[in-house]
C-alpha positions in Angstrom: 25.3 -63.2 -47.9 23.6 -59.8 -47.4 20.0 -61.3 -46.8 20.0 -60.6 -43.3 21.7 -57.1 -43.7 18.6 -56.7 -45.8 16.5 -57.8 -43.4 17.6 -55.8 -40.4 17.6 -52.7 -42.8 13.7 -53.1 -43.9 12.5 -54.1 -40.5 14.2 -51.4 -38.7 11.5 -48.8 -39.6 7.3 -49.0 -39.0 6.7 -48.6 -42.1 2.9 -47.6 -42.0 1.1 -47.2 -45.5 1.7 -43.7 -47.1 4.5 -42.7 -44.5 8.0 -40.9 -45.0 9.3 -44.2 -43.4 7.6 -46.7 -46.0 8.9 -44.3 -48.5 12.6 -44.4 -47.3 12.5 -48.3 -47.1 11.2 -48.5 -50.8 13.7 -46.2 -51.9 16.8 -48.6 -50.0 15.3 -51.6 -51.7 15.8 -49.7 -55.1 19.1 -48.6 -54.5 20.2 -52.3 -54.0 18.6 -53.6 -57.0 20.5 -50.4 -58.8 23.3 -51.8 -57.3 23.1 -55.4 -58.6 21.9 -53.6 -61.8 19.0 -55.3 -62.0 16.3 -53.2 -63.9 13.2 -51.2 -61.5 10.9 -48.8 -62.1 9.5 -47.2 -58.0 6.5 -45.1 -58.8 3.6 -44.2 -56.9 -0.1 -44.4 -56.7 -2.9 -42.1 -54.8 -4.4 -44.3 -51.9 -7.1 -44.1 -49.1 -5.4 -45.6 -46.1 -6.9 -45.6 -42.6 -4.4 -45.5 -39.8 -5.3 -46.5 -35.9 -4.2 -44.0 -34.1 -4.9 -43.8 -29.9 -8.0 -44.9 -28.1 -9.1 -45.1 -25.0 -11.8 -46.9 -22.5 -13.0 -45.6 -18.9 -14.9 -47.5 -16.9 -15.9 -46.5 -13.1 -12.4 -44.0 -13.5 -10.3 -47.4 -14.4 -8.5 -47.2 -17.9 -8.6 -50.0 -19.3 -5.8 -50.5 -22.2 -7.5 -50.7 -25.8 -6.5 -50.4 -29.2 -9.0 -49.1 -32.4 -9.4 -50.3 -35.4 -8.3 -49.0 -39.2 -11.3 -47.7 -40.9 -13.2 -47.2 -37.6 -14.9 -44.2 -37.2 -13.1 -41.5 -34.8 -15.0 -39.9 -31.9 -14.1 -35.8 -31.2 -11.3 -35.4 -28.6 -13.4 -34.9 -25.7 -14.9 -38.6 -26.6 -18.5 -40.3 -25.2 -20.1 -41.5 -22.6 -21.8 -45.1 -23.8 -24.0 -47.7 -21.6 -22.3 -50.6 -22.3 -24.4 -54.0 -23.5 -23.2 -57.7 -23.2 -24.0 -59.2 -27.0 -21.2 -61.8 -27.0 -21.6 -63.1 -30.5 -23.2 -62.1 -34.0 -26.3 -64.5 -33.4 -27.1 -63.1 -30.3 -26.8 -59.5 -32.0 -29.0 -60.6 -34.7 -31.9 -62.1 -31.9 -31.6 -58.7 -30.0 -31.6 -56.3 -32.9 -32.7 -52.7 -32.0 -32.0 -53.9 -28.4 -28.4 -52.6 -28.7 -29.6 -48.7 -30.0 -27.2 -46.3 -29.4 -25.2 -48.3 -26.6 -21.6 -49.6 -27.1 -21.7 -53.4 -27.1 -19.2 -55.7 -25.7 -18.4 -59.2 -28.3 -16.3 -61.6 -27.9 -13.4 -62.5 -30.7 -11.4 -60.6 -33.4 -13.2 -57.1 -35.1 -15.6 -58.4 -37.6 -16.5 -56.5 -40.2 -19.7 -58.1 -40.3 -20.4 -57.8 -36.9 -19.8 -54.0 -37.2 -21.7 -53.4 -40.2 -25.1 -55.6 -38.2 -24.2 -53.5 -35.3 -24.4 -50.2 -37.3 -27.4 -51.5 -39.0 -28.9 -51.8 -35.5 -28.1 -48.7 -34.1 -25.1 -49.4 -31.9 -22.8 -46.7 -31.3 -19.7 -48.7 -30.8 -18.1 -52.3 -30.1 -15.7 -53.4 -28.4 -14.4 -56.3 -28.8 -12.6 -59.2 -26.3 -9.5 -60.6 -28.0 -7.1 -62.9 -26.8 -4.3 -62.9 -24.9 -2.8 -60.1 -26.7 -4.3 -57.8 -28.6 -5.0 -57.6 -32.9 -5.1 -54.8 -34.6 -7.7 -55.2 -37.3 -9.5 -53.5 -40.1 -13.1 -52.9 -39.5 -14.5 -52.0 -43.0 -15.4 -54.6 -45.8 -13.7 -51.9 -48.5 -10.8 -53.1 -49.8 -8.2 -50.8 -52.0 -9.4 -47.2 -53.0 -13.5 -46.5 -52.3 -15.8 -45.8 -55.2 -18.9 -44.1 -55.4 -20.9 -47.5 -54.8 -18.8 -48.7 -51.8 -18.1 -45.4 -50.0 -21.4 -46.0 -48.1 -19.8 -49.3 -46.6 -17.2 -47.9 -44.9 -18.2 -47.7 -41.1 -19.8 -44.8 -39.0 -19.5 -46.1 -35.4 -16.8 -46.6 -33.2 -14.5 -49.4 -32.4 -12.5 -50.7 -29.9 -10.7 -53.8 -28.8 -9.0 -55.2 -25.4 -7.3 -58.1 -24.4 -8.4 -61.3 -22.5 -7.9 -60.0 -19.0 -9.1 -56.7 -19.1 -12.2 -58.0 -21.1 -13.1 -60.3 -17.9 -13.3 -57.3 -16.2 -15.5 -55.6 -18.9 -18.4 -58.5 -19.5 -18.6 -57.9 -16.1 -19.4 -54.2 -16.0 -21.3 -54.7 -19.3 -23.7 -57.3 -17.8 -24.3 -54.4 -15.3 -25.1 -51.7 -17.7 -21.9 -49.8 -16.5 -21.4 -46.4 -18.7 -18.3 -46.0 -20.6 -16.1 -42.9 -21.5 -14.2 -44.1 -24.8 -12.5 -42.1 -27.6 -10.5 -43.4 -30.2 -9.0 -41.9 -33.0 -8.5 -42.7 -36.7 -6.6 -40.9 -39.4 -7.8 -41.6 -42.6 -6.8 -39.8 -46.0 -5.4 -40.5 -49.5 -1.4 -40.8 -49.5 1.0 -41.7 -52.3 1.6 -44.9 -51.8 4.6 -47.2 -53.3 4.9 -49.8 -55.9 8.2 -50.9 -56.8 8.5 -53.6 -59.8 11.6 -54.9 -60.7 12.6 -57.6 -63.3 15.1 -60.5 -63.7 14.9 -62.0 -67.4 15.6 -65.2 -67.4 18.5 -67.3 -69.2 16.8 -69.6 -70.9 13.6 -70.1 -72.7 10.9 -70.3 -72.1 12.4 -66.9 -69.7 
């Protein structure tokens, strides 16, 4: 009877990785276990966790709205300036190569990881990326959980952005004329304590 109590409860915060809201969700969900005395154990773990934070894209003094992407490499407050490049799909990026050199190219679809990483491999110095309708908020990085020594190097060093279907009409088009860009997007990244709570109903009959 009190699923939907529950429900309302855990939805009612944005509970972003590592946050004192994540933390005060996990900590309600143990106090109703403890409360139906079922057995729990909350404890908590160091993690590297990438959050998007704001971004933004200029074009000819028109904002256009855009969202980056976790693990995406920030740019400095006062941002850059970027020719932008119609690519449209990984193929064509990997025809053009070195073609796309320091210039923020425009593809079309969700952030790739793999995309990114052939982009950085080429030179680019961002992408940005057409979604949808609506936008996605992605990760851009092919580490998953905690980086090691051996991985670290595969976390991105260029910049990423995404907009939607209707602004990105308007964005091939200034791309197919070499248009310059002002972007900045920002990204904070760091190890938090993270949350893992276990909890365990033994069962009645064997075999449990």
């Amino acid at each position: 009877p009190k699923l939907m109590e529950y429900t309302e409860m855990i939805s009612s915060e944005v509970r972003l990785s590592g946050s004192p809201e994540e933390k005060k969700i996990f900590e309600y969900i143990k106090a109703c276990l403890d409360e139906h005395g079922i057995p729990n154990e909350l404890t908590y773990c160091d993690g590297y966790i990438s959050l998007p934070k704001e971004a933004t894209l200029c074009i000819d003094e028109e904002y256009y709205p855009c969202i980056t992407a976790s693990m995406a490499a920030p740019t400095s407050k006062e941002g850059k300036t970027l020719e932008l490049m119609m690519v449209g799909d990984e193929n064509r990026l990997r025809s053009i190569g070195e073609q796309v050199a320091g210039k923020a190219i425009v593809l079309y679809g969700f952030t790739s990881r793999t995309a990114v990483q052939r982009a950085e491999q080429f030179g680019a110095a961002a992408c940005i990326f057409i979604n949808g309708e609506h936008l996605h908020s992605m990760i851009c990085s092919p580490v998953w959980g905690n980086p090691t020594p051996s991985t670290c190097s595969l976390i991105p060093n260029i910049h990423v952005l995404s907009v939607d279907r209707y602004w990105g009409e308007k964005l091939v088009r200034a791309a197919e004329q070499h248009k310059k860009a002002h972007i900045t997007a920002f990204v904070d990244c760091g190890w938090r304590k993270i949350p893992t709570l276990v909890a365990e109903i033994p069962g009645e009959e064997e075999p449990d």
